[in-house]
N, C-alpha and C positions, 0 to 999 in steps of 0.2 A: 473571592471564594477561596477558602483554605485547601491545600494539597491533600487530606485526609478526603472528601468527598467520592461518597461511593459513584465506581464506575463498573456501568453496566453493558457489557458487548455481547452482542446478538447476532446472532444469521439471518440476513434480510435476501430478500430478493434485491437485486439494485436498481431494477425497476422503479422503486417506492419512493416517493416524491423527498423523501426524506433525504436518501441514500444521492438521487440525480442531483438535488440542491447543493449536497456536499459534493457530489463530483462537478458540477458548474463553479462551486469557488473554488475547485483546486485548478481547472482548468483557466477562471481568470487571472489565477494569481501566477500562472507558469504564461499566462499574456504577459503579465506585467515584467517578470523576471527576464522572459528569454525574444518579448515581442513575437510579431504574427498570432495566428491562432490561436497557439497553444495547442496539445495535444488532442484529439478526436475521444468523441463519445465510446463507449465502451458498448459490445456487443453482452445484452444480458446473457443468451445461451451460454456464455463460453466460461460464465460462473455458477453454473447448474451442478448439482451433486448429483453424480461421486467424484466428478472429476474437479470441482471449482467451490468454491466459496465466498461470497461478500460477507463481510461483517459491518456494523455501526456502533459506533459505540456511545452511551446516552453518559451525560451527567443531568442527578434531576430530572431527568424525562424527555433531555433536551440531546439532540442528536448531534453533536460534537466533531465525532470523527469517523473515518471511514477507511477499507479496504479489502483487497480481496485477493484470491488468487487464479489463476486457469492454466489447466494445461498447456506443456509443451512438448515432452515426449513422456512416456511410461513413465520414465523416473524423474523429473522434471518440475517442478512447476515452477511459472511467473507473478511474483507478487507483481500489483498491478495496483492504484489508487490509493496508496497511504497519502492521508491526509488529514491535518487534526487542525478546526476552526483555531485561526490567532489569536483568540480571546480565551485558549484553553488550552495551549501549548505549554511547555514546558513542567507538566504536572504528570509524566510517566504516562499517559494515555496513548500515545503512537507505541512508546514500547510495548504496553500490555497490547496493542491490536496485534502487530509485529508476531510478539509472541506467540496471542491466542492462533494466528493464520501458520506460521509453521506446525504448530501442533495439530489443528487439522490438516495441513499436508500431509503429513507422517502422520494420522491415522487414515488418510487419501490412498497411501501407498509409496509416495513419492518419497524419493531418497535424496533428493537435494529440491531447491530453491534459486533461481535465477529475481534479480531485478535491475530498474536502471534508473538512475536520477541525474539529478546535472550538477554541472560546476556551480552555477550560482544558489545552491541549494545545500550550504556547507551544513547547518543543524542536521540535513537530514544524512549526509555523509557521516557524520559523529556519530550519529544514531547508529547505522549498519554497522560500522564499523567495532561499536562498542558490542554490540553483539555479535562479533567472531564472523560477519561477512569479510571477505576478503573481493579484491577489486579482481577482473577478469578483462578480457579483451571484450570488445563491444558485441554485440548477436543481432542477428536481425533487424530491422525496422534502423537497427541507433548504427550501425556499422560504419557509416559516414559522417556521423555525428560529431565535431569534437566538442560538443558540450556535455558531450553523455558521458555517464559515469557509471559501469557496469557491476555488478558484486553477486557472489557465490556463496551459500553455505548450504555445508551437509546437514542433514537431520537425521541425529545419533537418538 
């Protein structure tokens, strides 16, 4: 499939079998990388507007990638389920999610963005980083963690 392929991202509830599907392969694939579980299912309320958003993102009709964000204080929010199917990676689609999800932040209200990913998850570090997050001490949940990988950005 050539890189020019229109990509289409939308506001889903993450309820929609579409949306859990993509959050189940991101979940298996953080089985495989880091063993146990992997990460836990996500609470749909806590991506509820005004304060949260999922997005999906389609190529062809085909539901690709995912992510979202939820509160964490007034100014705050936590990207949460960046994930973009292996068979469509590397075509700018997690950025444009990335993107599209800060800019609904910042019309959320939210003046910054917290997230967390892990050591063995170096593409998606590149990715943060290429867009002007900056690494942070761990928060919550990951603070014990040494595989986590925490990052910061303002929304100017």
């Amino acid at each position: 499939m050539p890189q020019d392929d229109t990509v289409l991202v939308e506001v889903v509830d993450i309820d929609t079998d579409e949306a859990r599907l993509l959050e189940s392969q991101q979940i298996s694939e953080m089985q495989e990388r880091y063993g146990g579980s992997g990460p836990s299912r996500l609470d749909p309320s806590d991506f509820d507007a005004p304060f949260g958003c999922f997005l999906l993102a389609r190529v062809d009709g085909l539901a690709v990638g995912c992510g979202g964000f939820r509160k964490l204080d007034t100014a705050t929010a936590e990207i949460k389920r960046m994930y973009v199917d292996s068979d469509f990676r590397r075509r700018g689609i997690g950025r444009r999610i990335l993107r599209d999800l800060q800019n609904k932040a910042k019309d959320a209200g939210y003046r910054e963005v917290w997230l967390e990913t892990g050591i063995y998850q170096p593409e998606s570090i590149s990715l943060y980083e290429s867009e002007g997050y900056t690494r942070m001490q761990p928060y919550g949940e990951f603070n014990d963690d040494p595989r986590s990988v925490c990052f910061r950005r303002a929304l100017s």
